[in-house]
C-alpha atoms as a printed R data frame, in Angstrom:
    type eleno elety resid chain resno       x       y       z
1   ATOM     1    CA   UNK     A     1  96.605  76.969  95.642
2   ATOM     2    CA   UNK     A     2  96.580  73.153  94.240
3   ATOM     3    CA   UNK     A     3  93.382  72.274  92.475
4   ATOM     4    CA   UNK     A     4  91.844  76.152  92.906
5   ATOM     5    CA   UNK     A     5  90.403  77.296  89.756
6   ATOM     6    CA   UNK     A     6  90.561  80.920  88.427
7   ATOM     7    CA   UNK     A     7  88.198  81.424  85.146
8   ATOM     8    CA   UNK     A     8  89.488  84.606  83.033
9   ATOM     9    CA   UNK     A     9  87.080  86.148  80.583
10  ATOM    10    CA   UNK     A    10  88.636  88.250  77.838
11  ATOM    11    CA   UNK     A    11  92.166  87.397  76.252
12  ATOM    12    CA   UNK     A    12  93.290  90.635  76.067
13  ATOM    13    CA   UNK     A    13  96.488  92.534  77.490
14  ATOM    14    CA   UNK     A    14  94.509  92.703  80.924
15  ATOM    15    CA   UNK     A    15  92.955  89.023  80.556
16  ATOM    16    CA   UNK     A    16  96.725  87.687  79.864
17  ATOM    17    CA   UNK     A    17  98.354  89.849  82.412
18  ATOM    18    CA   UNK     A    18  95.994  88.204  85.226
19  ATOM    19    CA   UNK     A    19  96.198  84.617  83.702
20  ATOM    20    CA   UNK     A    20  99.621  85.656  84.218
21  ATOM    21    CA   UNK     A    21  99.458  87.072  88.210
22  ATOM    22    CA   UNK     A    22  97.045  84.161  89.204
23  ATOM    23    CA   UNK     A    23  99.256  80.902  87.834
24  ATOM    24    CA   UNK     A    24 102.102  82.850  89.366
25  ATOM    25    CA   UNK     A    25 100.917  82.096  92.550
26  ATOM    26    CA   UNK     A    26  99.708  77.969  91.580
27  ATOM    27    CA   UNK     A    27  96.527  78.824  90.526
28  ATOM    28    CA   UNK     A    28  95.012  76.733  87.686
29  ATOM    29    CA   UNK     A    29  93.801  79.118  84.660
30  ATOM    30    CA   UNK     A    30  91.431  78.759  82.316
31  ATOM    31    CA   UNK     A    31  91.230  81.563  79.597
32  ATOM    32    CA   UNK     A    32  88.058  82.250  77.812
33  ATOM    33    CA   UNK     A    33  87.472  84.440  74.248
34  ATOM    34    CA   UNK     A    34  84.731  84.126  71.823
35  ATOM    35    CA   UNK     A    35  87.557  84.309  68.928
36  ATOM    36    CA   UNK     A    36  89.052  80.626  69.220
37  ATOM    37    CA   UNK     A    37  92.305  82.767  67.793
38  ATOM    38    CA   UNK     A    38  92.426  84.958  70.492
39  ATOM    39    CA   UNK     A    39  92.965  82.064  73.166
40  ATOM    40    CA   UNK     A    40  96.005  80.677  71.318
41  ATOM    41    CA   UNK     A    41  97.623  84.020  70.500
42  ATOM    42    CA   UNK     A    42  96.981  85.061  74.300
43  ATOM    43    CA   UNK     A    43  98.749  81.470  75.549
44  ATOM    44    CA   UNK     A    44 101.323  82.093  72.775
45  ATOM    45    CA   UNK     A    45 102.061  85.453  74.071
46  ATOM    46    CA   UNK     A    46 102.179  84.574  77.638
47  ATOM    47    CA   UNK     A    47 104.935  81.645  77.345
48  ATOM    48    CA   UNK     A    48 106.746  84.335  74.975
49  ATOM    49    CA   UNK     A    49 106.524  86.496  78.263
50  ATOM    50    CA   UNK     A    50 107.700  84.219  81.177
51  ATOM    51    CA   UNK     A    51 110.764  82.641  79.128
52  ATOM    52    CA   UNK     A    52 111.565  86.839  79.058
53  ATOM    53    CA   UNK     A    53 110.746  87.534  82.926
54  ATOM    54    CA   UNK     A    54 112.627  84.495  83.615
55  ATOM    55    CA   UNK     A    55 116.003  85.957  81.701
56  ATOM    56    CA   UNK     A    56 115.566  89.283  83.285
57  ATOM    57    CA   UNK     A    57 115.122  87.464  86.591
58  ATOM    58    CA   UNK     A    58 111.688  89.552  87.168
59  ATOM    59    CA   UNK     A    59 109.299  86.131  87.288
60  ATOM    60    CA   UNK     A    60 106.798  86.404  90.013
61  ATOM    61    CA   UNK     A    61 106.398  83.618  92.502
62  ATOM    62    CA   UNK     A    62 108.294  80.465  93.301
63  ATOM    63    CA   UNK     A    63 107.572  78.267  90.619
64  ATOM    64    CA   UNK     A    64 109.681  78.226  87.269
65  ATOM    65    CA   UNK     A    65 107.843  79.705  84.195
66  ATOM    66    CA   UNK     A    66 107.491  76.316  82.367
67  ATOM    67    CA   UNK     A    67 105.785  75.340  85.977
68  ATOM    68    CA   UNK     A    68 103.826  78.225  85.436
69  ATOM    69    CA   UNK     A    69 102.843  77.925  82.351
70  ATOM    70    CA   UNK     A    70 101.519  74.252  82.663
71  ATOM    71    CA   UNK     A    71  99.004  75.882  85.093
72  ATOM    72    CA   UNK     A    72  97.557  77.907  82.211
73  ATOM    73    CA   UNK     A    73  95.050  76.716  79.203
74  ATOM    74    CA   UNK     A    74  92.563  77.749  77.135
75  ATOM    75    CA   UNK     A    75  88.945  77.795  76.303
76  ATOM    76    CA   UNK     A    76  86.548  78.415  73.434
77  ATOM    77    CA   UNK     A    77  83.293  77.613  76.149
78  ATOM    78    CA   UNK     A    78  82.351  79.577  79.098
79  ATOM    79    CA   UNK     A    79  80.575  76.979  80.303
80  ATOM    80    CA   UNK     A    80  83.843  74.925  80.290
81  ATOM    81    CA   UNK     A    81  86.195  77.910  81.788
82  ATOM    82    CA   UNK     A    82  83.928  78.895  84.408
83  ATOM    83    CA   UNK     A    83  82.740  75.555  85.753
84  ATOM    84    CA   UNK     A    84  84.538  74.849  88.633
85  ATOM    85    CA   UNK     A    85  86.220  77.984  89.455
86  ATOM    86    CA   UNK     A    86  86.557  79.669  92.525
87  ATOM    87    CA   UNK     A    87  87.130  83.397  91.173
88  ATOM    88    CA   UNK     A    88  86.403  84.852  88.218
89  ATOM    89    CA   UNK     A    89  88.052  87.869  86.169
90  ATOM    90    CA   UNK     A    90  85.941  89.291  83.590
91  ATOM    91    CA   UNK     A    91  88.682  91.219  81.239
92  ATOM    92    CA   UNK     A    92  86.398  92.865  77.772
93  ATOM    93    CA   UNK     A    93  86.667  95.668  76.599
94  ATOM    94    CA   UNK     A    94  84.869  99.371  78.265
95  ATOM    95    CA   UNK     A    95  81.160  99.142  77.151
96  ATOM    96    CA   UNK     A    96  78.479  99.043  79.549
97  ATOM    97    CA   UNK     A    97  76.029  97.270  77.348
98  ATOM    98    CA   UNK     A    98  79.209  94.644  77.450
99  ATOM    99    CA   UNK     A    99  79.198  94.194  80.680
100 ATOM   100    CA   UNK     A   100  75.845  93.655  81.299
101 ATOM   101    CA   UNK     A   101  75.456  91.206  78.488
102 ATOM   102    CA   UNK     A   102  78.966  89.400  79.267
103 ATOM   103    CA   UNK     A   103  78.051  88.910  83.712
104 ATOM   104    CA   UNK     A   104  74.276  87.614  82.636
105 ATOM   105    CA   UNK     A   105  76.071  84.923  80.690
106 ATOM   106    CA   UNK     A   106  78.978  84.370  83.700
107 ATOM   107    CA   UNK     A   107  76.320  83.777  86.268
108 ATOM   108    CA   UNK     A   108  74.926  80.985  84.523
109 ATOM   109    CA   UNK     A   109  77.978  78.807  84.797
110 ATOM   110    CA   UNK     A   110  79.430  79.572  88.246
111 ATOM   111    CA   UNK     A   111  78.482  78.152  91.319
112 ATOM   112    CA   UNK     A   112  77.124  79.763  94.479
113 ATOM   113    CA   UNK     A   113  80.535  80.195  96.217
114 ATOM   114    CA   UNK     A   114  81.974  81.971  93.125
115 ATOM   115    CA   UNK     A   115  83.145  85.672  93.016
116 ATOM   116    CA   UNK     A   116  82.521  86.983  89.673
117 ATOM   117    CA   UNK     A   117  84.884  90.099  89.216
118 ATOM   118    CA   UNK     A   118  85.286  92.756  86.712
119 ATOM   119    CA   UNK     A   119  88.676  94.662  85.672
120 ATOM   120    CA   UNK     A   120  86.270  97.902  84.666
121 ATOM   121    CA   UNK     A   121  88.502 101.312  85.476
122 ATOM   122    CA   UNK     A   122  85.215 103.749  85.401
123 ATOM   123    CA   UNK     A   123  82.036 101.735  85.028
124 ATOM   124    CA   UNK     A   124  80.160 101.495  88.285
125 ATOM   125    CA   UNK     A   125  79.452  97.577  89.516
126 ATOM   126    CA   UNK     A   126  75.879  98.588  90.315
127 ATOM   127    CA   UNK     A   127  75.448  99.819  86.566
128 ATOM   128    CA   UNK     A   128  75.960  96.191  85.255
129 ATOM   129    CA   UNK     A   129  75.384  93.768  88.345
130 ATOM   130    CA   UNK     A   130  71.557  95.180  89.216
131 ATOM   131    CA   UNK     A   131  69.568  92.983  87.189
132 ATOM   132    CA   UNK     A   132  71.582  89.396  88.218
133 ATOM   133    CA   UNK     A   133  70.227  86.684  89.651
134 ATOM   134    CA   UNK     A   134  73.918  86.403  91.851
135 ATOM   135    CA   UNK     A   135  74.520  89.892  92.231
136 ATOM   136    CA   UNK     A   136  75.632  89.364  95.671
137 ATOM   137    CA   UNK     A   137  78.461  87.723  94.578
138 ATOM   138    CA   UNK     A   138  79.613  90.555  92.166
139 ATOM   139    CA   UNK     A   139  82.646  92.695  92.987
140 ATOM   140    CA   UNK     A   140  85.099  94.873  90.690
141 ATOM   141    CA   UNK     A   141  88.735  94.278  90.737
142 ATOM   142    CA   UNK     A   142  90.566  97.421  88.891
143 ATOM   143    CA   UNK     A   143  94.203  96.853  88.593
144 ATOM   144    CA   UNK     A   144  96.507  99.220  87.634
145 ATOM   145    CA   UNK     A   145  98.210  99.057  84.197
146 ATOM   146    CA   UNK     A   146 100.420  97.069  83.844
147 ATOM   147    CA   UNK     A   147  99.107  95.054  86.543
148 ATOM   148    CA   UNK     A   148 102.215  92.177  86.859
149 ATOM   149    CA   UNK     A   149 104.221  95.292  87.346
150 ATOM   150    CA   UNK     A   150 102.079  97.792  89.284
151 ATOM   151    CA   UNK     A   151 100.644  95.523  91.936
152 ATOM   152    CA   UNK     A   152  97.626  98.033  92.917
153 ATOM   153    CA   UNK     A   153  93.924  96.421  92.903
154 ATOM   154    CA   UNK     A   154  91.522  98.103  93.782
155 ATOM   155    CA   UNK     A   155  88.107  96.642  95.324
156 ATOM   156    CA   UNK     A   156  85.469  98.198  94.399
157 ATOM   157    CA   UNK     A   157  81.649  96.579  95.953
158 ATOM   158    CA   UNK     A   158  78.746  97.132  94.883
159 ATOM   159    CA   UNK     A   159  75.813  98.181  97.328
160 ATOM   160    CA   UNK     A   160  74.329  94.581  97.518
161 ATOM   161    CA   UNK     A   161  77.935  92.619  97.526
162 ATOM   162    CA   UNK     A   162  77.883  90.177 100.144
163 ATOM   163    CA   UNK     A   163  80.831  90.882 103.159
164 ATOM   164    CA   UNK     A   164  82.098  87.997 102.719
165 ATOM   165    CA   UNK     A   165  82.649  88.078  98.849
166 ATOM   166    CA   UNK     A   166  84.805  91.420  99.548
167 ATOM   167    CA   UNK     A   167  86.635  90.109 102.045
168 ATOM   168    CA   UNK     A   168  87.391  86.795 100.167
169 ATOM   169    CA   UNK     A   169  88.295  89.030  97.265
170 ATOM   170    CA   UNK     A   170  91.157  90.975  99.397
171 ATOM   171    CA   UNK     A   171  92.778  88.011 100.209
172 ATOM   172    CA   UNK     A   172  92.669  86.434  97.112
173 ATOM   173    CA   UNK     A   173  94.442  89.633  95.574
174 ATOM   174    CA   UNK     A   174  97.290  89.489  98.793
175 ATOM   175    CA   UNK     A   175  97.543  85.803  98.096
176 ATOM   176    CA   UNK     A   176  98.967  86.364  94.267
177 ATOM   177    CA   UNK     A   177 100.966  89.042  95.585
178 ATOM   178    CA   UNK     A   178  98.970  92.294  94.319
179 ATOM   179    CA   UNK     A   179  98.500  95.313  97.025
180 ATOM   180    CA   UNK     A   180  94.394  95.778  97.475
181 ATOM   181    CA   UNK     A   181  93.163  98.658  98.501
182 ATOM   182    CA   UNK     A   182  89.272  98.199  99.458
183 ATOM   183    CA   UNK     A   183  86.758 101.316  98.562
184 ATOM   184    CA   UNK     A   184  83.611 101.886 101.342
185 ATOM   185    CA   UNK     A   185  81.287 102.554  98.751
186 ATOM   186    CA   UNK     A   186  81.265 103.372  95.160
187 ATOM   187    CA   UNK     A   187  82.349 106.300  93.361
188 ATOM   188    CA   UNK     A   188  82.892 107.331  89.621
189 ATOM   189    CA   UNK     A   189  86.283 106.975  88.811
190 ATOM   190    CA   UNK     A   190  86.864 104.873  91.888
191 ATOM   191    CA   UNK     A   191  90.135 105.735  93.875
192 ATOM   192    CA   UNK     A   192  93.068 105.895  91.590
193 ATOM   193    CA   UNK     A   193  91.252 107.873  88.458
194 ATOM   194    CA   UNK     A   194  90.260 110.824  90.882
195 ATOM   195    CA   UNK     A   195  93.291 111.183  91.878
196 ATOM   196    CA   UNK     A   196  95.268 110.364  88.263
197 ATOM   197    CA   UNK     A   197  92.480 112.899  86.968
198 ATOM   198    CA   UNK     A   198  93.361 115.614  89.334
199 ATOM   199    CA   UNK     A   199  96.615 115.651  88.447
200 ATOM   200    CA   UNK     A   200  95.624 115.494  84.917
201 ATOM   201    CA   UNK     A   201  93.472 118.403  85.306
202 ATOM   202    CA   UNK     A   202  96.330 120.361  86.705
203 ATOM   203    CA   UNK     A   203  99.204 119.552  84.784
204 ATOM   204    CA   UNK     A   204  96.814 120.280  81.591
205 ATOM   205    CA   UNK     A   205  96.052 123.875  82.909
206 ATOM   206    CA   UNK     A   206 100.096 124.265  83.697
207 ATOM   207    CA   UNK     A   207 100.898 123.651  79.702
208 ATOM   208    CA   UNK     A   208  97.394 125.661  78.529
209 ATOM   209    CA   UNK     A   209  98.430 128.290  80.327
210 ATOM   210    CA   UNK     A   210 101.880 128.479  79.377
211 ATOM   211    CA   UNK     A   211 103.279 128.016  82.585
212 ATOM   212    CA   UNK     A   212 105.336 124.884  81.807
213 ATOM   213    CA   UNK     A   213 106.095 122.364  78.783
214 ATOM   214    CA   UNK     A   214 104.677 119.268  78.596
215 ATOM   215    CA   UNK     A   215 108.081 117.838  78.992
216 ATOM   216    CA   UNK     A   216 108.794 119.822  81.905
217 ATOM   217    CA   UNK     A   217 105.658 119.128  83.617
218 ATOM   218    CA   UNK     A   218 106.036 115.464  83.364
219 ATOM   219    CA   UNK     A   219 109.487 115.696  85.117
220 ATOM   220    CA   UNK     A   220 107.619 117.703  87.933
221 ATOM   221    CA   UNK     A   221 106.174 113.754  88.959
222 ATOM   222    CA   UNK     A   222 108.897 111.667  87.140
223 ATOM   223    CA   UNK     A   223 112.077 113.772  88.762
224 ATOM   224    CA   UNK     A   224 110.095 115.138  92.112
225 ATOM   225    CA   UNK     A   225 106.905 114.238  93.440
226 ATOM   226    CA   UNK     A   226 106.769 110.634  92.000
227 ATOM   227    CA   UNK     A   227 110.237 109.681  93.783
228 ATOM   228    CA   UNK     A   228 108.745 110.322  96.468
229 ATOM   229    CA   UNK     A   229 105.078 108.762  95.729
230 ATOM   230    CA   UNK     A   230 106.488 105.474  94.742
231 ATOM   231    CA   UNK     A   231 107.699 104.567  98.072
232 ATOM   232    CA   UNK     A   232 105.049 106.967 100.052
233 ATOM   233    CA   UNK     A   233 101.559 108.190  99.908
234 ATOM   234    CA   UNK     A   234 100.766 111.969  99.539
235 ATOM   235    CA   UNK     A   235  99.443 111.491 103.766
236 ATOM   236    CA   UNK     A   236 102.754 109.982 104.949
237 ATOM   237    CA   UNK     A   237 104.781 112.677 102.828
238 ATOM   238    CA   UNK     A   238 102.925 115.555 105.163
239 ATOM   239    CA   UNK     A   239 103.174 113.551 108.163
240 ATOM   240    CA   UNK     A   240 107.119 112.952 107.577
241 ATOM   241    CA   UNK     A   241 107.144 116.838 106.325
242 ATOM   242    CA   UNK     A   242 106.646 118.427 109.388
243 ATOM   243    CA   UNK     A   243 106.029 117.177 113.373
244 ATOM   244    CA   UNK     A   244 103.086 115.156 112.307
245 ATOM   245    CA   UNK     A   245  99.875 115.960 110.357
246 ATOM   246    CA   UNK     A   246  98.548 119.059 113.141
247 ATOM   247    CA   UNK     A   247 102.190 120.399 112.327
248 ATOM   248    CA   UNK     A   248 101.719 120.303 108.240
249 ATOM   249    CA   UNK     A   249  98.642 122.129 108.459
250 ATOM   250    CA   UNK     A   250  99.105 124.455 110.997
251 ATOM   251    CA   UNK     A   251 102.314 125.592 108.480
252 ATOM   252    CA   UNK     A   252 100.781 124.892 104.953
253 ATOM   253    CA   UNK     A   253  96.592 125.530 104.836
254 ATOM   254    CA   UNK     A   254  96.616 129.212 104.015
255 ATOM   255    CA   UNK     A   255  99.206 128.198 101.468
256 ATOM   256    CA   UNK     A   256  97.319 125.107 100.023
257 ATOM   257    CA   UNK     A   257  93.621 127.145 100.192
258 ATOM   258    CA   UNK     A   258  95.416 130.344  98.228
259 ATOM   259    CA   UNK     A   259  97.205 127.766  95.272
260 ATOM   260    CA   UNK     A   260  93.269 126.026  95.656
261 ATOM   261    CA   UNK     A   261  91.510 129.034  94.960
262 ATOM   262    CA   UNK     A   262  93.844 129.545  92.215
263 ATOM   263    CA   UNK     A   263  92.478 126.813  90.181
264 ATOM   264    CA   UNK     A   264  90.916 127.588  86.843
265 ATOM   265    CA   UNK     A   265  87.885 125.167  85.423
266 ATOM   266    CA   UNK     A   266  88.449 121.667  84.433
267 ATOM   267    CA   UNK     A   267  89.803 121.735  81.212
268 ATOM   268    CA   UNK     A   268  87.810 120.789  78.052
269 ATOM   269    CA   UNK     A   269  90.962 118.733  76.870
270 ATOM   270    CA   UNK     A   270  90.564 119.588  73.449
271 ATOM   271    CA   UNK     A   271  91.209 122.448  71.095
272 ATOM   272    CA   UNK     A   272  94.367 123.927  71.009
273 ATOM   273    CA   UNK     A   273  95.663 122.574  74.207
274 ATOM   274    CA   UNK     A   274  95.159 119.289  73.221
275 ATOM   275    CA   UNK     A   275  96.872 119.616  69.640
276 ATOM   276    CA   UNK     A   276  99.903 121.452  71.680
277 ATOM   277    CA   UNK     A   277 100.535 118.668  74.362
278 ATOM   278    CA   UNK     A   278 100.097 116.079  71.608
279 ATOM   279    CA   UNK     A   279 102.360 117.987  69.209
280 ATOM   280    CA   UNK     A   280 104.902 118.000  72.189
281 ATOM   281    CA   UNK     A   281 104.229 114.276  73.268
282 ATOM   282    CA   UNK     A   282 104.573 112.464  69.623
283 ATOM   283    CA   UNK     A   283 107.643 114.505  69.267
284 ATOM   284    CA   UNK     A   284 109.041 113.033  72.279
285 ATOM   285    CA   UNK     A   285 106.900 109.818  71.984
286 ATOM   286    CA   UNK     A   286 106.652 109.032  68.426
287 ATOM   287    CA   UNK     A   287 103.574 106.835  67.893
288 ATOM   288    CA   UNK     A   288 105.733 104.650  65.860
289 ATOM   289    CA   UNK     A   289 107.706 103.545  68.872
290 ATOM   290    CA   UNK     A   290 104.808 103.289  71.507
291 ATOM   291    CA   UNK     A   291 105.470  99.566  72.027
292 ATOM   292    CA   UNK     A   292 109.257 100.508  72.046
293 ATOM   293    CA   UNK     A   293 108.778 102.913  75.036
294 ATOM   294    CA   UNK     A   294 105.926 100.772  76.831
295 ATOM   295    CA   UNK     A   295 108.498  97.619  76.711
296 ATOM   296    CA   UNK     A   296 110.865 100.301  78.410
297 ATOM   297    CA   UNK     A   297 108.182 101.350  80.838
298 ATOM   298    CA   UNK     A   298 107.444  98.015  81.361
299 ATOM   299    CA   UNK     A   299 111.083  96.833  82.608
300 ATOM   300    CA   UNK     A   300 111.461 100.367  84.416
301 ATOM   301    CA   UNK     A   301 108.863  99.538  86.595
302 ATOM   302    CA   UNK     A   302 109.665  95.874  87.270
303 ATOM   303    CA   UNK     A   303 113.420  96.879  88.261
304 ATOM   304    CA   UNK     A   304 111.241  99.301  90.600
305 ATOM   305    CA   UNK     A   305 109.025  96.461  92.090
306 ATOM   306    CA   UNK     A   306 112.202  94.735  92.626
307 ATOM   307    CA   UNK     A   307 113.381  97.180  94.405
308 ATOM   308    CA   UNK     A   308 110.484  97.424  96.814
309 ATOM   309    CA   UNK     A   309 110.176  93.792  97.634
310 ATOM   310    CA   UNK     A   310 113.876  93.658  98.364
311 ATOM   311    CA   UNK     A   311 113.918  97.161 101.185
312 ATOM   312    CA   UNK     A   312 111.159  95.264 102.317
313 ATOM   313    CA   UNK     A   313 112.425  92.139 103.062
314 ATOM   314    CA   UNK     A   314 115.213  94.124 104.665
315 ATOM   315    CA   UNK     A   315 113.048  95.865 106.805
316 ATOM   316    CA   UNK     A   316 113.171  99.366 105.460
């Protein structure tokens, strides 16, 4: 990757943890943030971060973190951060008005060659690319928090996104060792928020309903189905659970149309179902110790990705 450039827009968790994927595969970074503090906490942060992957042996890539880090630097210009770069990773904050503000400025500084991405989770690339001069060159790139751990990306077009820009894109994302997974056409919520809010949806009914505790609910995933879900898809688990797919259904679709039907409405998420899962989550989750239990998360999931890479070198 000598000499390619990757601008990042937005210092933020995100913004860092992408500076962070990108020089781990010998990128050269440039991170961008109106607040001139914001840049130096972010690089501050970051070097604080790989001297602590290193010691836990979780580092991505080949190169040492000090290696690493000398591919990273900051910027208090988009003109200067942009200029030159192959890819860019817009990382602000949720706000459509944001967005569209934030890729009219990008555009300006980029070349014609450039991919200019966005790390939205729910805001359609259409609602914020329309109006651009280089809209064709305008893709979304939604990782999955926390993205150096949870490799997912996914790739989300818009209608007028040139082919080649999504398939550039992809490989870009395999290159620094995330997983893509490349949508058709857009969708609200894209892939992996339908789904997460399906489950939401249900679990939420189980505890309003007083079927389950919200502690025992979320050891239906962390103790069953997510075992299972973090090595396999919910297609290969039905394939693997009986002779093939034909086989699962010809067994299970009464059974999966009767729990269906069963379904009450999507939940309103407040009221007194919100104040008795939150009750039941601060207790077990104080919000004093968030950062306590999302450093714990965090290392979890690392030792998992470890994991993961190793079977597969192994071949299973």
């Amino acid at each position: 990757m000598e000499n390619q450039k990757i601008g990042i827009v937005g210092s933020g968790l995100i913004g860092r943890s992408w500076a962070m994927i990108f020089a781990s595969a010998g990128y050269n970074v440039t991170i961008f943030d109106i607040e001139p503090s914001q840049v130096s906490n972010a690089l501050k942060l970051i070097k604080e971060q790989l001297e602590e992957l290193t010691a836990s042996g979780m580092l991505r890539g080949t190169l040492s973190a000090e290696a690493q880090y000398a591919l990273l630097k900051g910027s208090n210009s988009m003109e200067e951060a942009l200029s030159g770069a192959s890819f860019v990773q817009e990382c602000v904050f949720e706000n459509l008005e944001v967005k569209q503000k934030v890729f009219s400025e990008m555009e300006q500084h980029v070349g014609d060659d450039t991919i200019l991405s966005s790390s939205t989770s729910c805001i359609l690339p259409s609602k914020f690319t329309e109006n651009l001069k280089r809209r064709n060159q305008c893709i979304i790139s939604h990782p999955v928090n926390p993205p150096y751990y949870a490799p997912l990306v996914e790739i989300i077009p818009a209608p007028w996104t040139d082919q080649s820009v999504i398939d550039r894109t992809r490989t870009i994302m395999e290159a620094v060792g995330q997983v893509p997974v490349t949508l058709k056409k857009e969708v609200p919520g894209f892939a992996a928020n339908r789904i997460q809010y399906a489950i939401i949806a249900e679990v939420w009914r189980l505890v309003e309903g007083g079927v389950l505790s919200a502690d025992d609910v979320d050891k239906v995933m962390s103790a069953g189905l997510g075992l299972r879900y973090a090595f396999l898809g919910p297609l290969e688990v039905m394939q693997l659970n009986a002779e093939g797919m034909h086989s699962y259904m010809d067994r299970y679709t009464k059974g999966m149309h009767d729990v269906l039907g069963d379904f009450g409405p999507t939940p309103t998420f407040t009221g007194k179902g919100l104040e008795q899962i939150a009750k039941e989550m601060n207790a077990k989750i104080p919000l004093d110790k968030l950062e306590e239990h999302r450093k714990g998360r965090d290392t979890k999931l690392a030792a998992l990705a470890k994991l993961k890479k190793d079977l597969e070198r192994e071949g299973k």
